[in-house]
VEXMARLO-233250 format. One record per residue (C-alpha): residue number from 1; residue in three letters; chain; x, y, z. Coordinates in nm, 3 decimals. Last residue first. Example, Ala and Ser with C-alpha at 12.3 -4.5 7.8 and 13.67 -1.06 7.14 Angstrom:
BEGIN
2,SER,A,1.367,-0.106,0.714
1,ALA,A,1.230,-0.450,0.780
// end
This chain:
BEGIN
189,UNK,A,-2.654,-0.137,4.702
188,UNK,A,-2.814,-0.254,4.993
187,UNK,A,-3.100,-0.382,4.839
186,UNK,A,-2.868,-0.627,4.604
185,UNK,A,-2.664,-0.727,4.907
184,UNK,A,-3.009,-0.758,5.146
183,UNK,A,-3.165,-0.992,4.816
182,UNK,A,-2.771,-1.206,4.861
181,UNK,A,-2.917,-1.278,5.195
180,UNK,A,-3.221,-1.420,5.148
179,UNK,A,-3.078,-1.598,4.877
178,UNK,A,-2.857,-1.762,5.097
177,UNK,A,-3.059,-1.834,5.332
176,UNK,A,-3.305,-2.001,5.075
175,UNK,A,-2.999,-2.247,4.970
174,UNK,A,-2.939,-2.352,5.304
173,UNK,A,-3.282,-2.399,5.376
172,UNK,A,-3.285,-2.650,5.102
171,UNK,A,-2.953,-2.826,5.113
170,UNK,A,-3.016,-2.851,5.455
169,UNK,A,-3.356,-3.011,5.489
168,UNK,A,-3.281,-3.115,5.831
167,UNK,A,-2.898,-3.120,5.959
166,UNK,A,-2.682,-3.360,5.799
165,UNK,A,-2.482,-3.144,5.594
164,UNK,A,-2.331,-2.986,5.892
163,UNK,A,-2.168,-3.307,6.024
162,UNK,A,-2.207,-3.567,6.273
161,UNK,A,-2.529,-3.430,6.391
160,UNK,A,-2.704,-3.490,6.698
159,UNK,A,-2.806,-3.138,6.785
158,UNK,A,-2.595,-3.131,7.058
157,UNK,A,-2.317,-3.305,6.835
156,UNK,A,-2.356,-2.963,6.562
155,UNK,A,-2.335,-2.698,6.838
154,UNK,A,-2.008,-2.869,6.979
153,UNK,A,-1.862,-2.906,6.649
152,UNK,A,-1.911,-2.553,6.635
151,UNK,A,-2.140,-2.363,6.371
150,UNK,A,-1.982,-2.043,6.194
149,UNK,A,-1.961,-1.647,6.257
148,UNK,A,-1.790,-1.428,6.023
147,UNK,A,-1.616,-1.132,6.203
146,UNK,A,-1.579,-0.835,6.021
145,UNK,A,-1.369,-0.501,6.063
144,UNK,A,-1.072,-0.704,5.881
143,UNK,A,-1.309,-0.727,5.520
142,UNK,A,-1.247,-0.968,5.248
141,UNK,A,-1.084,-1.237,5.528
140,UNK,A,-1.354,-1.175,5.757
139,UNK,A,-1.202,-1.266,6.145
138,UNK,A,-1.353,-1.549,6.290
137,UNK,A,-1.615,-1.600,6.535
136,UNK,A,-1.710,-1.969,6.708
135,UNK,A,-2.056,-2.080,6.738
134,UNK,A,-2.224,-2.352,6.980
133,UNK,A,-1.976,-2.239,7.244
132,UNK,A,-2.192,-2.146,7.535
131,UNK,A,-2.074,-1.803,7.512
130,UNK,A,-2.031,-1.791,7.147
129,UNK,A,-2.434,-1.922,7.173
128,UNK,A,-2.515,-1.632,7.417
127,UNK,A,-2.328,-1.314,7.262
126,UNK,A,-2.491,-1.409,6.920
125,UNK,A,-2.807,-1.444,7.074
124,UNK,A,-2.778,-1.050,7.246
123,UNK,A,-2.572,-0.899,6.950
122,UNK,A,-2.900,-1.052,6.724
121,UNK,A,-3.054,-0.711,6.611
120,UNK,A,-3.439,-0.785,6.402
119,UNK,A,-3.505,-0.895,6.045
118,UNK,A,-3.375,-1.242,6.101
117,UNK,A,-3.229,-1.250,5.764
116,UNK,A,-3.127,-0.934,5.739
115,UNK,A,-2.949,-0.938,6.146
114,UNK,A,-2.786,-1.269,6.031
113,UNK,A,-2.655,-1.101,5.736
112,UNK,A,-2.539,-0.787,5.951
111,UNK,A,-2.382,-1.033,6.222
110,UNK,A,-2.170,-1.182,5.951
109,UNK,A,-2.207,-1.546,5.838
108,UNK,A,-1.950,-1.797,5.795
107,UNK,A,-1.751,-1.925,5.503
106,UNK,A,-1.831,-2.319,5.496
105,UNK,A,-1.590,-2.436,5.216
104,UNK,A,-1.869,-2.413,4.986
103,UNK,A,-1.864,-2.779,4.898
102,UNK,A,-1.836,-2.882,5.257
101,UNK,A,-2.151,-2.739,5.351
100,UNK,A,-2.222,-2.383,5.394
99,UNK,A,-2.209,-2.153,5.704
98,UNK,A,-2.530,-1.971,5.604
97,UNK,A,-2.739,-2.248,5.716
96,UNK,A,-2.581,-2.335,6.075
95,UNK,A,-2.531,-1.962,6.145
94,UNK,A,-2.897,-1.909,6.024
93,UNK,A,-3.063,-2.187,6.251
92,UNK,A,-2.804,-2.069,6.526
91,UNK,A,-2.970,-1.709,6.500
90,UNK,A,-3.363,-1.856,6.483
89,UNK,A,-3.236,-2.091,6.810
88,UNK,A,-3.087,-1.738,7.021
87,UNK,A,-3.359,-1.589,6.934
86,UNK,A,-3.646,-1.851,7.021
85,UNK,A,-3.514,-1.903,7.346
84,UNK,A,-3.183,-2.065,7.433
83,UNK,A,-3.311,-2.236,7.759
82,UNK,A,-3.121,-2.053,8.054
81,UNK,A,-2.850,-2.232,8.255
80,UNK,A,-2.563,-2.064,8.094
79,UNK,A,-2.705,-1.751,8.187
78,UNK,A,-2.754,-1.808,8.534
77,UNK,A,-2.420,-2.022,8.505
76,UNK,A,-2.255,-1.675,8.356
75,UNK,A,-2.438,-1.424,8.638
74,UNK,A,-2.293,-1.713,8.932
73,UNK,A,-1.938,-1.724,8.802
72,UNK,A,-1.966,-1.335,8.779
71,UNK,A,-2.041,-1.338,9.165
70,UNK,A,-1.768,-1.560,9.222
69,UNK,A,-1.547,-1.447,8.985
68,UNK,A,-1.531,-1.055,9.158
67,UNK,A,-1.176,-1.113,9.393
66,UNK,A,-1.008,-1.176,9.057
65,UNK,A,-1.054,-0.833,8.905
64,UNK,A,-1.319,-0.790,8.613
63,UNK,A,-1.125,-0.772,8.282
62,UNK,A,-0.991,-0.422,8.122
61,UNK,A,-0.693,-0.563,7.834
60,UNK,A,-0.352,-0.455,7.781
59,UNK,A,-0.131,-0.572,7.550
58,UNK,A,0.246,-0.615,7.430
57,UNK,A,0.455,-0.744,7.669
56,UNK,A,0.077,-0.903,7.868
55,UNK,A,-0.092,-0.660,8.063
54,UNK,A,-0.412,-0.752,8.264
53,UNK,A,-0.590,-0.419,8.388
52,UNK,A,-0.879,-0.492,8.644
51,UNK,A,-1.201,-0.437,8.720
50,UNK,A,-1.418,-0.498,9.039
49,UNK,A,-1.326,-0.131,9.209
48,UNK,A,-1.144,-0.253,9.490
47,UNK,A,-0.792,-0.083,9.269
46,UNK,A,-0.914,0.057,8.963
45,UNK,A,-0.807,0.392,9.051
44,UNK,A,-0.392,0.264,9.122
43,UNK,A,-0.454,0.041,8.757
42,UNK,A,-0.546,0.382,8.625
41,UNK,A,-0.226,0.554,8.753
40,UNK,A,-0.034,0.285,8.632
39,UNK,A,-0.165,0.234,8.273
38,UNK,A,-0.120,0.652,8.285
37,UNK,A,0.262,0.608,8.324
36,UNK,A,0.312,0.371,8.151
35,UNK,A,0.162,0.538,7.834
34,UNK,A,0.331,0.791,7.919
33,UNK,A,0.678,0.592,7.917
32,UNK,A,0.570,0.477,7.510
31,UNK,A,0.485,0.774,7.419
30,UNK,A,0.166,0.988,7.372
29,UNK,A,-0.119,1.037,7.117
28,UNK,A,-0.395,0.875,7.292
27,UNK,A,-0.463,0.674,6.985
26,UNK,A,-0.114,0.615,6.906
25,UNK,A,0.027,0.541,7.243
24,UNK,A,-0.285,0.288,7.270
23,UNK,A,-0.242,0.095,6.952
22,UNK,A,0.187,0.036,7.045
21,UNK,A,0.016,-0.058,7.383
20,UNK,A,-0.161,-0.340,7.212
19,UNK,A,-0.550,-0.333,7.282
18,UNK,A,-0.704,-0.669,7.444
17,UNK,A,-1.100,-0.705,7.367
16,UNK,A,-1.375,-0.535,7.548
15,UNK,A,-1.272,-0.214,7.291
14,UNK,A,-1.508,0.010,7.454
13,UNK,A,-1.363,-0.065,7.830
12,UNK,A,-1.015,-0.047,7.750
11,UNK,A,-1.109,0.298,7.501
10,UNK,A,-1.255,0.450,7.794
9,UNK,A,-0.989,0.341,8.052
8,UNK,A,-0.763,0.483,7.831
7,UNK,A,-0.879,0.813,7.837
6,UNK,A,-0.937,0.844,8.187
5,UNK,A,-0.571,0.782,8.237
4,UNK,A,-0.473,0.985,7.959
3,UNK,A,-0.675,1.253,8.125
2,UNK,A,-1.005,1.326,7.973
1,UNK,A,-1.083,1.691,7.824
// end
């Protein structure tokens, strides 16, 4: 059995997102000075390790420890310096399309649509283009577990358009995404 410690270092590094502490007492099943308790000992073992625990009043999050942006400054401009590649352009293509034009209030895509339509896993593109910030997530309104990914303004003037309507064919390819899509719902179900 894991130490609390141990324990929350797991879920830190799992969630890669910020946890509130109020979250943490409940899924390690301790209180509040525990919980303080083992965020200390683990910052203590983190300590030259590369990782760090940032704590706001209410959250904690695992991030890599100031002394290590250098080298992770060079692995993101190695990335960042990268052509897209064919995945990474086939997932923005279906972003761009699924997000809808003004008309459909342009709801997003989830990673499971874009994963249908593409027929293949896109965690790697989608982790690229939000990193370069030609797509933005958002939290699914219908369903919390969700994000719905959409187009950036940044995304749309690289490709020289002033809006989303004005990429090629749209109203076409827009409309075959779509059904694309909605065929995964029905085969789903």
């Amino acid at each position: 059995m894991l130490t609390p410690p141990a324990a929350l270092h797991a879920l830190l590094l799992a969630s890669g997102e910020p946890l509130s502490k109020k979250r943490l007492e409940s899924l390690l099943g301790i209180k509040s000075a525990e919980l303080k308790l083992a965020l200390a000992a683990l910052d203590t073992s983190l300590q030259n390790s590369g990782t760090t625990l940032v704590q706001s009043e209410d959250e904690v999050e695992l991030r890599t420890a100031p002394e290590a942006a250098p080298i992770v400054k060079k692995l993101r401009e190695s990335e960042l310096s990268r052509d897209l590649g064919k995945a990474s352009l086939e997932t923005l293509a279906v972003i761009a399309y699924q997000t809808g034009g003004t008309d459909k209030g342009g709801t997003g895509t989830t990673r499971g649509e874009i994963d249908w339509v593409r027929g293949v896993n896109s965690s790697a593109s989608l982790r690229t283009l939000l990193m370069r910030g030609l797509i933005e997530g958002r939290e699914d309104e219908r369903d919390k577990r969700r994000v719905r990914y959409s187009i950036t303004t940044e995304a749309l003037a690289h490709l020289g358009a002033r809006n989303i309507e004005e990429l090629p064919r749209f109203a076409e390819l827009r409309a075959a995404a779509h059904a694309v899509v909605e065929e995964g719902k029905e085969t789903a179900a």
